[in-house]
Backbone as a printed PyTorch tensor [residue, N CA C, xyz], in Angstrom:
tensor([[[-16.6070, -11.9300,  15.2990],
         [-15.4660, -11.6950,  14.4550],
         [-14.2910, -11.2690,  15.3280]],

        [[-12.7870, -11.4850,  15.3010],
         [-11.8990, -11.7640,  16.0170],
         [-11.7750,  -9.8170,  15.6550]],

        [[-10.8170,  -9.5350,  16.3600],
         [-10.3070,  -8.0380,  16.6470],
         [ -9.1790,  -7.7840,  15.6740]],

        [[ -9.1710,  -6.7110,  14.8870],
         [ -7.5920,  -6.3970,  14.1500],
         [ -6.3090,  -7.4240,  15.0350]],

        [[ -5.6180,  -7.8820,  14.3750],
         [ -4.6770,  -8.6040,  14.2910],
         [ -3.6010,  -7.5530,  15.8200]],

        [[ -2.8030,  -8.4470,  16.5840],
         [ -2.0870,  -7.1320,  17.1310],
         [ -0.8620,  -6.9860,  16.3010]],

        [[ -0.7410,  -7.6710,  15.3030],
         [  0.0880,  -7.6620,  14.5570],
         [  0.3750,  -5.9620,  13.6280]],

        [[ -0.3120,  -5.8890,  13.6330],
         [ -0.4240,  -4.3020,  13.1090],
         [ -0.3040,  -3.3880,  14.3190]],

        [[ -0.7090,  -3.3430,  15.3980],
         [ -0.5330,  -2.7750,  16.3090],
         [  1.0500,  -2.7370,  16.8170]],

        [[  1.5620,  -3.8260,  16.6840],
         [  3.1130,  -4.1220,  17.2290],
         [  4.0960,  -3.2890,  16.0470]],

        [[  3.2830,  -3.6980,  14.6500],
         [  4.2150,  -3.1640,  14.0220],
         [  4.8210,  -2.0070,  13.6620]],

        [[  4.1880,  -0.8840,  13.8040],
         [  3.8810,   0.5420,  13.7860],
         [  3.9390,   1.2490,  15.2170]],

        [[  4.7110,   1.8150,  15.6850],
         [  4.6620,   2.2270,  16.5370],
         [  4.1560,   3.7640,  16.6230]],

        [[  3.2670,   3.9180,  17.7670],
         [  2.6150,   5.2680,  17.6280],
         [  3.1530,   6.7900,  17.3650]],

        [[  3.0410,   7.4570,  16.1640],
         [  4.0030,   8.3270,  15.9990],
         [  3.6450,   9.3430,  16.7050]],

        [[  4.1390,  10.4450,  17.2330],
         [  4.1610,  11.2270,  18.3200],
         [  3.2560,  12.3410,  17.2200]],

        [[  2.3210,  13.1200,  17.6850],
         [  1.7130,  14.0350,  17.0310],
         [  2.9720,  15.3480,  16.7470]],

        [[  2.5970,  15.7280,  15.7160],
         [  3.3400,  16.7800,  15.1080],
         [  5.1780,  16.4490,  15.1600]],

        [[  4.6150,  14.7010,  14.4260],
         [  6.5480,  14.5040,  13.9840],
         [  7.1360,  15.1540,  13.2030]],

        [[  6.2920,  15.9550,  12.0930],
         [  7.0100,  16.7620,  11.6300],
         [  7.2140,  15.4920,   9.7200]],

        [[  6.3790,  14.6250,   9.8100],
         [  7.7800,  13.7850,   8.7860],
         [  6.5450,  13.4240,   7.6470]],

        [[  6.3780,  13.2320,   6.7360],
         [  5.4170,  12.5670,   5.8000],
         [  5.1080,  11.3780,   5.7200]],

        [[  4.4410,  11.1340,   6.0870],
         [  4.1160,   9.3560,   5.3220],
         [  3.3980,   9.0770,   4.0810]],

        [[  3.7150,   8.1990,   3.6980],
         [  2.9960,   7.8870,   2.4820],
         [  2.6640,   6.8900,   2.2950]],

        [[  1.2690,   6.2540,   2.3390],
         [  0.8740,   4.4640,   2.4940],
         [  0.4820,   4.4690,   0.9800]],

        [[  1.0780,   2.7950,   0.1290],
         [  0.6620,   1.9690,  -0.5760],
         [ -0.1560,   1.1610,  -0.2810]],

        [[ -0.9830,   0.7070,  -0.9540],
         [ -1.7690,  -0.3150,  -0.6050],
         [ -2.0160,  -1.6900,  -2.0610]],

        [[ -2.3410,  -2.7170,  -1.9770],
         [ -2.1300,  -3.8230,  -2.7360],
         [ -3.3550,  -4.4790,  -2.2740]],

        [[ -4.3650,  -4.1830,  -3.0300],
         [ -5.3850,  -4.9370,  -2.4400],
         [ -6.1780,  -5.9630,  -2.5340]],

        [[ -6.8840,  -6.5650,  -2.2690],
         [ -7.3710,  -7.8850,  -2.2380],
         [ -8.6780,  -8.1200,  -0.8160]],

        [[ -9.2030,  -9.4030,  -1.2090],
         [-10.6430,  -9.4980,  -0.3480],
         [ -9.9720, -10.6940,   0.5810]],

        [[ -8.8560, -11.5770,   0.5010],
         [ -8.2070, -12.4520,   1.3120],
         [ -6.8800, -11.6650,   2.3600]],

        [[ -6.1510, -10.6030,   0.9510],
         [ -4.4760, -10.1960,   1.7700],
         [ -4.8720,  -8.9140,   1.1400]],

        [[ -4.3780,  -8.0750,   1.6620],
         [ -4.1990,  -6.8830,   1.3140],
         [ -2.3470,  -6.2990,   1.8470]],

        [[ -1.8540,  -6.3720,   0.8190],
         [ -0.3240,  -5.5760,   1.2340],
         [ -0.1930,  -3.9960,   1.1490]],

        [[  0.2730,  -3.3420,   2.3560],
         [  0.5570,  -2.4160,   3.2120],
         [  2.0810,  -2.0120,   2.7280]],

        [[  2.3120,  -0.8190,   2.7370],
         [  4.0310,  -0.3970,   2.7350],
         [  3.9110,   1.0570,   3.1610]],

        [[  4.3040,   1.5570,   4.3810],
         [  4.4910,   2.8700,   4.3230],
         [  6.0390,   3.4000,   4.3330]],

        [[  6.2950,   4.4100,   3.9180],
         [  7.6250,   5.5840,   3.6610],
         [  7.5120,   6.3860,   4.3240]],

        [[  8.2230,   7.1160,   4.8110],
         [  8.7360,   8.5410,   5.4310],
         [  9.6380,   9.0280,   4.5290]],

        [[  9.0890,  10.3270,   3.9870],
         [  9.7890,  11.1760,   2.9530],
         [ 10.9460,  12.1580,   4.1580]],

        [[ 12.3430,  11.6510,   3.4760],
         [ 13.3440,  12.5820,   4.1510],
         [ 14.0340,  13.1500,   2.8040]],

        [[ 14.5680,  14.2200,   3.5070],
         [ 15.8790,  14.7640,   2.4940],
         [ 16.6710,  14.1870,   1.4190]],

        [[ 16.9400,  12.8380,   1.7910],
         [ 17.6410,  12.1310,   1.1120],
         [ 16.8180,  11.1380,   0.0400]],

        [[ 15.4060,  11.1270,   0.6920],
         [ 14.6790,  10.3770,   0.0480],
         [ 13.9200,   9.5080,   0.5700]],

        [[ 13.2170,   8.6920,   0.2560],
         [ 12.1580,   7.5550,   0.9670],
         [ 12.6810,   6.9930,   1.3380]],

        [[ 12.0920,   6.7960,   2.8660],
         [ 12.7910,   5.6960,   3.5580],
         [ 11.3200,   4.4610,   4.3190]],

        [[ 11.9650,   3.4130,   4.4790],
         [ 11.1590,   2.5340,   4.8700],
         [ 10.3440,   2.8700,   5.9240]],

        [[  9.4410,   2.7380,   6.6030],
         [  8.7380,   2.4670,   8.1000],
         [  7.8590,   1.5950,   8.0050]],

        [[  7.6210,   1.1390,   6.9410],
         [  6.9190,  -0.4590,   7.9540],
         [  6.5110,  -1.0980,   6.0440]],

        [[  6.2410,  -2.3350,   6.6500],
         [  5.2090,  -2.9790,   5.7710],
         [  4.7420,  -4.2450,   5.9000]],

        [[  3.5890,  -5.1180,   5.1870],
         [  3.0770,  -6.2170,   5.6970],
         [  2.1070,  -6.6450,   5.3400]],

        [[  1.5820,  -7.7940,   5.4900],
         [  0.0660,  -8.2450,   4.7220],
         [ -1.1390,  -8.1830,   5.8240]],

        [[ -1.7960,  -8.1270,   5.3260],
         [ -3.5600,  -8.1910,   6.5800],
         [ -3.9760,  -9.2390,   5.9790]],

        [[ -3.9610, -10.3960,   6.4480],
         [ -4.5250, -11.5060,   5.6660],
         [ -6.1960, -11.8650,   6.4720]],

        [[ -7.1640, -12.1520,   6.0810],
         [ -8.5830, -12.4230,   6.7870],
         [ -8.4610, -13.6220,   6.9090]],

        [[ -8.8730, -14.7960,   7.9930],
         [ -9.3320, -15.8250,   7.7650],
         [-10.4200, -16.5090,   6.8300]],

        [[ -9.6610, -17.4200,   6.8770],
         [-10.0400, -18.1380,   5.3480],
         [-11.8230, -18.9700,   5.5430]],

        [[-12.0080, -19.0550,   6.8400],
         [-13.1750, -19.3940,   7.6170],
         [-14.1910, -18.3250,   7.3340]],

        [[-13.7140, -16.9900,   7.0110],
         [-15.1620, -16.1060,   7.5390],
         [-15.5550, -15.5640,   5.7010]],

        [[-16.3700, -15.4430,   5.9060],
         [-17.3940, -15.1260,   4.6020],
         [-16.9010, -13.8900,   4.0090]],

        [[-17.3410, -14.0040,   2.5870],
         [-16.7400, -12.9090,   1.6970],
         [-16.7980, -11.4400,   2.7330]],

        [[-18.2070, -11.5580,   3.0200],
         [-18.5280,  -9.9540,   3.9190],
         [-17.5940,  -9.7100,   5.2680]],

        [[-17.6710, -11.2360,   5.5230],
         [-16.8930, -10.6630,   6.9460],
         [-15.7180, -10.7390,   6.7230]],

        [[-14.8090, -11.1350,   5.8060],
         [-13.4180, -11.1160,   5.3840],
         [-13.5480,  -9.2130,   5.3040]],

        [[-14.0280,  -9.1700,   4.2570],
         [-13.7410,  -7.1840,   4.0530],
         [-14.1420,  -6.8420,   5.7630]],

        [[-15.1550,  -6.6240,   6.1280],
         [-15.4580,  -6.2220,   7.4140],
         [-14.1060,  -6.1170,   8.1010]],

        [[-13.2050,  -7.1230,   8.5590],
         [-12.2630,  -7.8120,   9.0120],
         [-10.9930,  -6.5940,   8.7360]],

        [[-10.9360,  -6.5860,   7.0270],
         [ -9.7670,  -6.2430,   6.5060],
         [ -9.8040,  -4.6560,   6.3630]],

        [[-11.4370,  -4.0110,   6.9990],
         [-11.5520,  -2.8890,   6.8400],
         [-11.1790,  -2.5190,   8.3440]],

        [[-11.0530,  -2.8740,   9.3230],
         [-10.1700,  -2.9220,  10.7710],
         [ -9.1820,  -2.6780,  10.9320]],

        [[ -8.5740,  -3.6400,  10.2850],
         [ -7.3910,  -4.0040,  10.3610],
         [ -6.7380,  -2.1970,   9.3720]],

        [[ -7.2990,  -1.8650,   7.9570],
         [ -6.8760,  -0.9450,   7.2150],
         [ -6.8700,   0.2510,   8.4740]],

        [[ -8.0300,   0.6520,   8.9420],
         [ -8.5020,   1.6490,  10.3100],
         [ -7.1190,   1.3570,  10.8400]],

        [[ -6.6500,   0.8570,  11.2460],
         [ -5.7630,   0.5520,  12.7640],
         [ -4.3830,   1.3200,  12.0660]],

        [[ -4.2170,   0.8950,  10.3250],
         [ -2.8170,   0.7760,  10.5080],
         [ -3.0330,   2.3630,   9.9950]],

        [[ -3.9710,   3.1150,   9.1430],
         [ -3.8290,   4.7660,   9.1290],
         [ -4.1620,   5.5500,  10.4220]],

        [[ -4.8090,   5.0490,  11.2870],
         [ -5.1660,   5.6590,  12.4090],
         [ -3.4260,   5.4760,  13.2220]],

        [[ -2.7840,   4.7730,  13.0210],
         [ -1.2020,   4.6360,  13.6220],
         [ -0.4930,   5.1270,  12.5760]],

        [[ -0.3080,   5.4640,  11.1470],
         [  0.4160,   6.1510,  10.4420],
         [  0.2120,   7.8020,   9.8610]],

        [[ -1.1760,   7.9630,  10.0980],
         [ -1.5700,   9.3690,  10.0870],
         [ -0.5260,   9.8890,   8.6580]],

        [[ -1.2250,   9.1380,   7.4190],
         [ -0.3480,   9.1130,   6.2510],
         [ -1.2360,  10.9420,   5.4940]],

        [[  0.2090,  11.3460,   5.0120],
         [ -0.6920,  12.7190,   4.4580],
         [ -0.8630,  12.0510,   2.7530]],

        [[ -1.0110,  10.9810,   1.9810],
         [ -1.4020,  10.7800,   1.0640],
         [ -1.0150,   8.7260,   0.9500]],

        [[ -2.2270,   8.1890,   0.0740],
         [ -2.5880,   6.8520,  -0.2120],
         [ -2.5630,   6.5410,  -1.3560]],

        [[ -2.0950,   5.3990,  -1.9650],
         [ -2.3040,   4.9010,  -3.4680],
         [ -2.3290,   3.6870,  -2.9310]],

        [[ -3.8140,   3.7560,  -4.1150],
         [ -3.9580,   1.8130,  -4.1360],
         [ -3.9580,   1.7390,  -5.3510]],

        [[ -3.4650,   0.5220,  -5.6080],
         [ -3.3150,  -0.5270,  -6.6010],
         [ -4.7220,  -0.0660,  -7.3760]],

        [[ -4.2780,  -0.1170,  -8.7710],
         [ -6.2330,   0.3980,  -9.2540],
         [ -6.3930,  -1.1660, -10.4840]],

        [[ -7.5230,  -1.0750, -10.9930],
         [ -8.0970,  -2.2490, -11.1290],
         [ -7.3700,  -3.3140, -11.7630]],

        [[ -8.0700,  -4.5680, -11.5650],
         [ -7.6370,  -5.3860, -12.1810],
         [ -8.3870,  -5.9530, -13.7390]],

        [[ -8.5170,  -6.6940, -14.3860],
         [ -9.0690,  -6.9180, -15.1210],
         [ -8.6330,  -8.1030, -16.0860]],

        [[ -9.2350,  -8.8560, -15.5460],
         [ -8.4640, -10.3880, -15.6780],
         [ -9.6910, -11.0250, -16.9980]],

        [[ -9.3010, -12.5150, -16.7480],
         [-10.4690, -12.8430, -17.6760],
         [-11.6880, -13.2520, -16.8150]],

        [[-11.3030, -13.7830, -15.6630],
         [-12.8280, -14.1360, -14.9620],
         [-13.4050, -12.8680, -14.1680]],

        [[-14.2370, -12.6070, -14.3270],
         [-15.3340, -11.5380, -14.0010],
         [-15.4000, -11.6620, -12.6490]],

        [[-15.8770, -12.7830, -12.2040],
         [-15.7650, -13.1170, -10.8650],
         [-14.9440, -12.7930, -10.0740]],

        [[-13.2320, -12.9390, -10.5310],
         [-11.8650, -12.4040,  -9.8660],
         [-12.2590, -11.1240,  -9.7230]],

        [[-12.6550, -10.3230, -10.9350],
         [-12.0200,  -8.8350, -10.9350],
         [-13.3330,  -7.7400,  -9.7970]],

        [[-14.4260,  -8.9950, -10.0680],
         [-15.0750,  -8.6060,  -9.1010],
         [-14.5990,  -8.1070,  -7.6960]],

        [[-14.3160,  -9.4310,  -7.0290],
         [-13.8250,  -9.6400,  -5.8520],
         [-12.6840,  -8.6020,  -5.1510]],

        [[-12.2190,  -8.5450,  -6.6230],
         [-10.8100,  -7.5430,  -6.1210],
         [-11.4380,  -6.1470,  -6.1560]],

        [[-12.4940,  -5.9040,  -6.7130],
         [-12.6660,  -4.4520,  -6.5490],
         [-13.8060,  -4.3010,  -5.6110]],

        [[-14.1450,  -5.3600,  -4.4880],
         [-14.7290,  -5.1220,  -3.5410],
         [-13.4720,  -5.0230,  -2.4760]],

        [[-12.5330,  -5.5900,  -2.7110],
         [-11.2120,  -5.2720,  -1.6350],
         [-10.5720,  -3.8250,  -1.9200]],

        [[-11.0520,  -3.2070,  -3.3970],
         [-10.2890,  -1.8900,  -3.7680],
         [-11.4150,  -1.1740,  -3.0850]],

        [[-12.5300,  -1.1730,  -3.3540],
         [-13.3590,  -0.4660,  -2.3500],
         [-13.2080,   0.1070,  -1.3170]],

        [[-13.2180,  -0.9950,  -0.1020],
         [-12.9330,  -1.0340,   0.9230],
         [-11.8540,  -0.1420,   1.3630]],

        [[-10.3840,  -0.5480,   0.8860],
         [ -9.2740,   0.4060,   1.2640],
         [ -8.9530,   1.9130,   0.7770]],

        [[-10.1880,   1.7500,  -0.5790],
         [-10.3250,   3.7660,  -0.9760],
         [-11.4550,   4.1690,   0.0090]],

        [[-12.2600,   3.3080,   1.0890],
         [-12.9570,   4.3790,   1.8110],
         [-11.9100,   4.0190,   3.1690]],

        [[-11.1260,   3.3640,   3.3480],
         [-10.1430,   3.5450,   4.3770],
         [ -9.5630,   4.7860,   4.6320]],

        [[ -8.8670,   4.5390,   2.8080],
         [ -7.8470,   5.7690,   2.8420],
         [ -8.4250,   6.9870,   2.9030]],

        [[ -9.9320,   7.3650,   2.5690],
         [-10.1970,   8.6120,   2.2310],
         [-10.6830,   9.0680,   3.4140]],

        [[-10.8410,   8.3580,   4.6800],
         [-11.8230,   8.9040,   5.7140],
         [-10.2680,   9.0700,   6.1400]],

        [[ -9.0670,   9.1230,   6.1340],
         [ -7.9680,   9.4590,   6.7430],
         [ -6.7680,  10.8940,   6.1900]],

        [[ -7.4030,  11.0700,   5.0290],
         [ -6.6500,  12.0530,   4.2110],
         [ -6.9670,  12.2710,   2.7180]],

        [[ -6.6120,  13.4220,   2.3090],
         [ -7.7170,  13.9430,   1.5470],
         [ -7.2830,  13.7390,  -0.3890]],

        [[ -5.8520,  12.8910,   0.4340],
         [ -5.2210,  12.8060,  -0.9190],
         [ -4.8120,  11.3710,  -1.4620]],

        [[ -5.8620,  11.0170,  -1.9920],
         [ -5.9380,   9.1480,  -2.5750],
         [ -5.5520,   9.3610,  -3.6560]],

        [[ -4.7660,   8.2010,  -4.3160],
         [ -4.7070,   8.0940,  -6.0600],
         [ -4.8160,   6.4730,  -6.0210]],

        [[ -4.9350,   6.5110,  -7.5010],
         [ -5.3010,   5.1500,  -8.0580],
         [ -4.0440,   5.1200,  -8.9400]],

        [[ -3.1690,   3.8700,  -8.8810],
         [ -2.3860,   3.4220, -10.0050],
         [ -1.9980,   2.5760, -10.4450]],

        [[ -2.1410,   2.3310, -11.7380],
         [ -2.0500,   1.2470, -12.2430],
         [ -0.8170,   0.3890, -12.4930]],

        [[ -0.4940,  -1.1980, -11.8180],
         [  0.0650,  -2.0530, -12.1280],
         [  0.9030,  -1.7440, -13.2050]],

        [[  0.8520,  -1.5020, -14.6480],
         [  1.4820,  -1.0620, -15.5390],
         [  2.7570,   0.0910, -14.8010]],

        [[  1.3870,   1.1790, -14.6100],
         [  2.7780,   2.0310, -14.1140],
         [  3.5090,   1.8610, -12.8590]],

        [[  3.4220,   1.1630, -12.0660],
         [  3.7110,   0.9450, -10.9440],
         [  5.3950,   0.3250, -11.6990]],

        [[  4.8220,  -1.0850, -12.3090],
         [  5.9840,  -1.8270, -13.0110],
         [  6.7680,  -0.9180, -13.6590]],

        [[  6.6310,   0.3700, -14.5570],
         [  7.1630,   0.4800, -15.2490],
         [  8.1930,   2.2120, -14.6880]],

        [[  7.8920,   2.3900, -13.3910],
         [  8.1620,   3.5840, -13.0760],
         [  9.6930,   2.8880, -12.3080]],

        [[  9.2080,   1.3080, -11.8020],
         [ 10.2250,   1.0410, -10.9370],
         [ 11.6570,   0.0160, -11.7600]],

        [[ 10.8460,  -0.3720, -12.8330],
         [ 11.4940,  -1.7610, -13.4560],
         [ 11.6450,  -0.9040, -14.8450]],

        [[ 10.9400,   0.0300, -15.3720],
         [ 11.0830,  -0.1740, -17.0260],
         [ 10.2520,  -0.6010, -17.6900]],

        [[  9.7930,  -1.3010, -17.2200],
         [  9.1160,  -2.3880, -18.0540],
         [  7.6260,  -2.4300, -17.0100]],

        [[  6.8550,  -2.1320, -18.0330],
         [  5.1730,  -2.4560, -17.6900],
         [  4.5810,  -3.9560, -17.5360]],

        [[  5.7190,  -4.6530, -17.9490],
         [  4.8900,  -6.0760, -17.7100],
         [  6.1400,  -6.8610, -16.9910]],

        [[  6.9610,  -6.3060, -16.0970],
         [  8.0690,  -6.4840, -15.3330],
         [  7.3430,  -7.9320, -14.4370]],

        [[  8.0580,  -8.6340, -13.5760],
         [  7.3530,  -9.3930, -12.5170],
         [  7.4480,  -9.5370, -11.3270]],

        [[  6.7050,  -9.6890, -10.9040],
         [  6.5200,  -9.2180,  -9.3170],
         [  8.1710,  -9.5060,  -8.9540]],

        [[  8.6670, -10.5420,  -8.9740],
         [ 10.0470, -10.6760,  -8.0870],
         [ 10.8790,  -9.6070,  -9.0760]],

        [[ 10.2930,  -9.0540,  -9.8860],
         [ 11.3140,  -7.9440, -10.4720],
         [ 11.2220,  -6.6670,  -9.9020]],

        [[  9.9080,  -6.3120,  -9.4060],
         [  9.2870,  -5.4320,  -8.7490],
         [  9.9010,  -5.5770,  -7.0660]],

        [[  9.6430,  -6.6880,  -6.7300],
         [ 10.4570,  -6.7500,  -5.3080],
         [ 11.9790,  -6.4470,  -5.2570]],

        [[ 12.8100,  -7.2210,  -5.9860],
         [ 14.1910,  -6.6560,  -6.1000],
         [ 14.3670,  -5.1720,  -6.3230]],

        [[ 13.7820,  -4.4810,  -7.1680],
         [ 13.6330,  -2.8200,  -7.3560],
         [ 13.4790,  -2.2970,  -5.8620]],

        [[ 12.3900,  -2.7520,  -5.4890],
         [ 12.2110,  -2.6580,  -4.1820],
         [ 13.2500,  -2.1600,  -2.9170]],

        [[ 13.6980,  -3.1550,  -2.7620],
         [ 14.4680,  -3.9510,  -1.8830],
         [ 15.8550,  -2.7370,  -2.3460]],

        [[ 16.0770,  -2.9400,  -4.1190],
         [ 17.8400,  -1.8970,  -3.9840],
         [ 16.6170,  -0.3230,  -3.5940]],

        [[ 16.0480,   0.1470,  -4.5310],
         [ 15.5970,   1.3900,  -3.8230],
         [ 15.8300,   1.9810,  -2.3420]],

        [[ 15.1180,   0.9440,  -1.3080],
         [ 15.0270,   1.2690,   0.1590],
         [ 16.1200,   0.8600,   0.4440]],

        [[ 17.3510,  -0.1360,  -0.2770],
         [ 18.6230,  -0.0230,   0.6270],
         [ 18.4720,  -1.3290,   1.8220]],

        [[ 17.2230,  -2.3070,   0.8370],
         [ 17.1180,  -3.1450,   1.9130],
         [ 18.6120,  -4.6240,   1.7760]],

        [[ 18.6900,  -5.3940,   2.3950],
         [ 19.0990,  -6.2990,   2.1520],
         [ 18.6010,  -7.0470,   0.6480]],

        [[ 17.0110,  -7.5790,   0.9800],
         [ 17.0830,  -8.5390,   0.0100],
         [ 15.9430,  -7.7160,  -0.6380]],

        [[ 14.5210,  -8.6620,  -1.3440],
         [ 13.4140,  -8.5910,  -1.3250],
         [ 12.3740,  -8.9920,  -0.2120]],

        [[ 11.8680,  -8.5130,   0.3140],
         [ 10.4380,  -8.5360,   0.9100],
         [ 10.3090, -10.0630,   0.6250]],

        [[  9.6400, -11.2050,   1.9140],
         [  9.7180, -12.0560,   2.1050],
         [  8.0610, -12.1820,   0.9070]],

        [[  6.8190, -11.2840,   1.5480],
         [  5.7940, -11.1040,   0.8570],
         [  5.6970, -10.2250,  -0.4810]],

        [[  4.7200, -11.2790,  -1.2310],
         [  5.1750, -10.0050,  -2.2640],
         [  4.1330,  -8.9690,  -2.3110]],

        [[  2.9870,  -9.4350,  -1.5720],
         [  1.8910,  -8.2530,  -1.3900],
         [  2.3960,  -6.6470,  -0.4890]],

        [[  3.3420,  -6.9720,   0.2160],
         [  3.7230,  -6.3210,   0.3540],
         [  4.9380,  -5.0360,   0.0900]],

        [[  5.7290,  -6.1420,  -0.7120],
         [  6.6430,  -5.4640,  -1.6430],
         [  5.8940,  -4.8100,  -2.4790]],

        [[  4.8560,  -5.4170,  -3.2170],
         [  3.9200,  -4.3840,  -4.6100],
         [  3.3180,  -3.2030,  -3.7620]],

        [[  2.9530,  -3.5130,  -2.4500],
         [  2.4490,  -1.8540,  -1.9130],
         [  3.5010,  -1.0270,  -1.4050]],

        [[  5.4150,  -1.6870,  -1.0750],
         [  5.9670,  -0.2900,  -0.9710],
         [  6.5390,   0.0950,  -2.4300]],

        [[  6.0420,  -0.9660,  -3.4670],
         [  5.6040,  -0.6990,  -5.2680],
         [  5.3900,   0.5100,  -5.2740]],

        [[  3.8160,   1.0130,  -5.2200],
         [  3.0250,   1.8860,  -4.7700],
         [  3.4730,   3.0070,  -4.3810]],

        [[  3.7270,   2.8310,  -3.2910],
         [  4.1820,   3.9370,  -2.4590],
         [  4.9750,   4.6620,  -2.7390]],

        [[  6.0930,   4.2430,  -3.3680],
         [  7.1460,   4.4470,  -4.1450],
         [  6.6840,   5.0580,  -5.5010]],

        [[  5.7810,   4.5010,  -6.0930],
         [  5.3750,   5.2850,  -7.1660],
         [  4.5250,   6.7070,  -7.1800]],

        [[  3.9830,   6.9140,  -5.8850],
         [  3.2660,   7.3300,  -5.1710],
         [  4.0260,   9.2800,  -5.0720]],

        [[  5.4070,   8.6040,  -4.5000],
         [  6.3210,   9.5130,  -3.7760],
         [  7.2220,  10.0650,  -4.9840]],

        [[  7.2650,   9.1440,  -6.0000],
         [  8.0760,   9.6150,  -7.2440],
         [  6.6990,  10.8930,  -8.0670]],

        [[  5.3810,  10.8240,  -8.1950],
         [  4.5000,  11.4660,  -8.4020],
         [  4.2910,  12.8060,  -7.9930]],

        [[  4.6740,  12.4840,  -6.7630],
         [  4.4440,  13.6310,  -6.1170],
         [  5.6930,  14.7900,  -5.9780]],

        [[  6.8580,  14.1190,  -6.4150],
         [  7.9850,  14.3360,  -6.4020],
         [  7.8170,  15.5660,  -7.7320]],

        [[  7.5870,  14.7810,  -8.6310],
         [  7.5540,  15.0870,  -9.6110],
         [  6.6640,  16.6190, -10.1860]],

        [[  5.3380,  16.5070,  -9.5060],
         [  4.7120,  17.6400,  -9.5860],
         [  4.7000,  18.6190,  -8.1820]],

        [[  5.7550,  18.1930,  -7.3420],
         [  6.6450,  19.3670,  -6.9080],
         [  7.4060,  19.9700,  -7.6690]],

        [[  7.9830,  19.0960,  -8.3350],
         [  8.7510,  20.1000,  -9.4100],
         [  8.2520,  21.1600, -10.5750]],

        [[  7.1110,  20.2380, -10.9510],
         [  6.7500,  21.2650, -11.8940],
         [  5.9300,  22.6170, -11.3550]],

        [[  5.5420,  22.4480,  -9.8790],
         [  4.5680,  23.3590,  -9.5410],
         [  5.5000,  24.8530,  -9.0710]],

        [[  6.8950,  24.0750,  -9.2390],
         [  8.0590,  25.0840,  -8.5850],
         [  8.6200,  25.4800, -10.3400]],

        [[  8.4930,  25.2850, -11.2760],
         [  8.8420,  26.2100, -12.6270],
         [  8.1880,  27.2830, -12.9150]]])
């Protein structure tokens, strides 16, 4: 089986111990792509530091695809040293088979995230859509544009697996935001 991508390695650059800064990884998951988005919580608010897909080759077997994509997950928290994770939580489609599949890829990235920090959540698509768009059944390129004005980017995210995990993340950071506040009344 080929080695984590250096693609993840290039993209993230090693943060210096005791930066002082928060991260916060989304995750978007899947047993083929899994989309990545991490933030750095500043003063002003979330700001971008990275994001991207882990895609497995399409050659290697259901097992060794996760195997693969569970590497690749290792590489990019072991380089973001995130103090909290949200993944995407289930799906539930009509084929059994799909929703299967996807919750062997949700698997995988909740024992990623948890062997890295002690603070995982699960959230749901609905709220993800509806924290950023309004609307719970918003669509992905509605979700990417939110995106994109939020972080102050130019456009939308070329991927959208990856736009739905700085989705996430974002929903993630508004959460937490949030019961800072209340823990301070």
């Amino acid at each position: 089986m080929p080695r984590p991508s250096s693609r993840v390695r290039d993209h993230f650059p090693q943060l210096p111990e005791g930066h002082g800064r928060e991260i916060l990884v989304g995750i978007d998951p899947g047993t083929r792509k899994v989309g990545y988005g991490a933030l750095v919580v500043a003063s002003s608010g979330p700001r971008l530091l990275g994001a991207g897909t882990l895609r497995a080759p399409e050659s290697f077997s259901p097992a060794a695809r996760l195997a693969y994509l569970r590497e690749e997950l290792d590489e990019v928290f072991r380089r973001l040293r995130p103090v909290a994770v949200a993944i995407e939580s289930g799906y539930s489609g009509k084929n059994p088979a799909t929703a299967l599949r996807i919750g062997e890829g949700r698997g995988v990235a909740l024992a990623c995230a948890a062997a890295v920090t002690g603070e995982v959540l699960e959230i749901s698509p609905a709220e993800v859509k509806k924290m950023l768009v309004g609307n719970g059944q918003a669509s992905k390129e509605q979700v990417g544009a939110m995106v994109a004005q939020i972080l102050g980017l130019e456009g939308p995210l070329r991927s959208l697996d990856a736009s739905d995990a700085l989705a996430v993340a974002l929903t993630l950071h508004n959460r937490r935001r949030f019961a800072g506040r209340v823990a301070g009344l």
